[in-house]
N, C-alpha and C positions, 0 to 999 in steps of 0.2 A: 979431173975436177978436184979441187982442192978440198977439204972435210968442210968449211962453209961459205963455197962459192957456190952461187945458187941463179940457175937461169930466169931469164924475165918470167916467164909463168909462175916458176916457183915464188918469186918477189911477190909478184902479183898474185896468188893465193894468199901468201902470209897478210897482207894490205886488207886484203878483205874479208881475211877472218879477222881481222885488228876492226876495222868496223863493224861486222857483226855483233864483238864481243860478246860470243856465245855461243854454245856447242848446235853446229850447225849442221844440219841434213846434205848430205851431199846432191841428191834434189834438186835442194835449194840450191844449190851452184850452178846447177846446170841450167834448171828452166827457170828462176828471176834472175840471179843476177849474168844467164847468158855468161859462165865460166865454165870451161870443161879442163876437168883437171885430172889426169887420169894417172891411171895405177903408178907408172914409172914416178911421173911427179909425184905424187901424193905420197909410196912407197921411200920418195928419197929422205921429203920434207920428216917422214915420221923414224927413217936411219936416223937422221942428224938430232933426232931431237926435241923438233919443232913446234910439232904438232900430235897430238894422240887420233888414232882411229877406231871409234866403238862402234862394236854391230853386237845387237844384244843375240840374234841367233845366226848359225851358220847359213849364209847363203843371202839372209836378209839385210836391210839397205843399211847403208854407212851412215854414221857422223861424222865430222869433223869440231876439231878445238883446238883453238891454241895452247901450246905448255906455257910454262914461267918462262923456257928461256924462247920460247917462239913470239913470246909476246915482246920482250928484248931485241930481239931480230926484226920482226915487223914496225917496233918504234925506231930503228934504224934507217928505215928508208925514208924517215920524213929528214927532210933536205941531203939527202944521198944524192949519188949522180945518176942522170938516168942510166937503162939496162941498153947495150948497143942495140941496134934494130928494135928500137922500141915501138917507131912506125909515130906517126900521129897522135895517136889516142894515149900511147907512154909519155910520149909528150905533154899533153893535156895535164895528165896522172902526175906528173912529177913536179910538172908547175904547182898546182895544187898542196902536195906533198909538200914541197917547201917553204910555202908560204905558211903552211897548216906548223912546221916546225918550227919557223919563227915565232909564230904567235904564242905557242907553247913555250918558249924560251921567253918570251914580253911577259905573260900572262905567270910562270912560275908555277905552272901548274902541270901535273902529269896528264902524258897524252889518256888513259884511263877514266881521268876524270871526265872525258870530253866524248868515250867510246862508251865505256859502262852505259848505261841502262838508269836512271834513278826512276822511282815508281809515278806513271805519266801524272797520278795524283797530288804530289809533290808541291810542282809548280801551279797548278790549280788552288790551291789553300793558302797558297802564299799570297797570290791576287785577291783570293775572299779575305784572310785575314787585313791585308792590307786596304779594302777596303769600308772595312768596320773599323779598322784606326785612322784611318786618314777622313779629317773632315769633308775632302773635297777630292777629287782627281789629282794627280800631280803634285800633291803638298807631301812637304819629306817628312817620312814615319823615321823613328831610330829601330836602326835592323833589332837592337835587342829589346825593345818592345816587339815585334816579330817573331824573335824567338820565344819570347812569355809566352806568345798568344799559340804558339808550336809546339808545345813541351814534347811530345810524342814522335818527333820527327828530328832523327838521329842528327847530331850536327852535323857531320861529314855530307849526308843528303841534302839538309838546308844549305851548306853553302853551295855543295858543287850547282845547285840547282839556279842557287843566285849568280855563278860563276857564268851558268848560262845566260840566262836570264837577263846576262847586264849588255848583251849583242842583241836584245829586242828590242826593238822602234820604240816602244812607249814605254821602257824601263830605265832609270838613269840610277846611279846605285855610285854614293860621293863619300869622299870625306866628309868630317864636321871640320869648317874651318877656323873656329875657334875650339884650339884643342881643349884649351883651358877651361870650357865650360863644361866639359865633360865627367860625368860621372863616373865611376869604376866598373858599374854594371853596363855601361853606354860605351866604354872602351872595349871590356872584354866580350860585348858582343859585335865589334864589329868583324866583318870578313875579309880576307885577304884578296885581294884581285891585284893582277900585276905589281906584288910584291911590296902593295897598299894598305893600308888599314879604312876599310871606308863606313861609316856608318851611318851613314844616311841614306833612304831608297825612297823613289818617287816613281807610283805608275800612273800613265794615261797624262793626256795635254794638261 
C-alpha cells in the first residue's frame, strides 16, 4: 500500500469524522454511528497523519479527531470515485458525496462551513431579530439591518448561518436588484452565497 492509499474503511472513517467535525469518542463510532474501526485502521490513519488519538489515561477509552491534513484528505472524497467493493451502501455514500461536492464548488464555500458546528443559538436570533424588523412575514429586511440588530455575533457565524439557512423552506436570502439604490452600509452588509452578493432576506410566507 502506497504511503496514501487508504482502504474503504479507512475513507469511510475519515467521511465521518469530516461530519462529526469534532473530537470524537471512539464509543461513539461504534454504538451510534454503527462504525467499527479498529486498531490496524485507526493505527494506520494516525501513521499517515490523518487523524490524532487522545486517551487522557493509560488503558482508558479513545478519542478520535481529524488533523489539518486529514481534514484535506476527507474533503477529498467528496466527488472522488467510489472504493471497489464498496457494496451498496458505498454506493449510496458516494452519490451523496458528490453531489455534496458540487454544491460546494456552486456555493463557493468550504466544505467546513457546512461541517463546523455554529452555536444552535445563532440561527434562532436571526429569526427573532428578523422578526422585529420585518413588518409582516415574508417582507425583505436588508441583511445589514441584521447585522446592526447582531452586533455580538461574529460575522463569519452570521453568514455561515445564513449560508445555511438559505436551503430552508421559508427562507429566501436575494440580491437588491436595483443595485443603484444601495447604500454603502447595504452593500458591505451583504453575504456572499454562490459567489453572489445578496442583500436581501425574507422568512416565512
Amino acid at each position: 500500500m502506497s504511503e496514501m492509499e487508504l482502504t474503504s474503511v479507512q475513507r469511510c472513517a475519515l467521511v465521518i469524522l469530516m461530519a462529526e467535525a469534532r473530537e470524537v469518542p471512539n464509543a461513539h463510532l461504534t454504538k451510534v454511528r454503527k462504525f467499527d474501526l479498529r486498531k490496524p485502521d485507526r493505527d494506520r490513519l494516525a501513521e499517515y497523519g490523518l487523524i490524532s488519538v487522545n486517551q487522557e489515561r493509560k488503558g482508558g477509552p479513545l478519542s478520535l479527531e481529524l488533523t489539518e491534513k486529514g481534514w484535506e484528505r476527507a474533503v477529498a472524497e467528496l466527488g472522488s470515485d467510489m472504493p471497489a467493493r464498496a457494496g451498496s451502501y458505498g454506493a449510496a455514500l458516494y452519490a451523496v458525496l458528490d453531489k455534496l461536492g458540487q454544491y460546494v464548488d456552486r456555493a463557493k464555500i468550504s466544505p467546513q462551513d457546512i461541517f463546523f458546528a455554529v452555536p444552535e443559538d445563532v440561527e434562532a436570533r436571526i429569526r427573532k431579530a428578523y422578526g422585529e424588523l420585518a413588518p409582516r412575514a415574508g417582507h425583505y429586511v436588508m441583511i445589514a439591518r441584521l447585522r446592526k440588530a447582531l452586533p455580538d455575533i461574529p460575522r463569519a457565524d452570521l453568514d455561515a448561518t445564513l449560508v445555511r439557512l438559505v436551503q430552508a423552506p421559508d427562507v429566501r436570502i436575494i440580491p437588491e436588484s436595483n443595485q443603484k439604490a444601495l447604500s454603502a452600509e447595504e452593500r458591505a452588509g451583504a453575504v456572499i452565497i454562490g459567489n453572489q452578493q445578496r442583500h436581501l432576506i425574507s422568512i416565512g410566507s
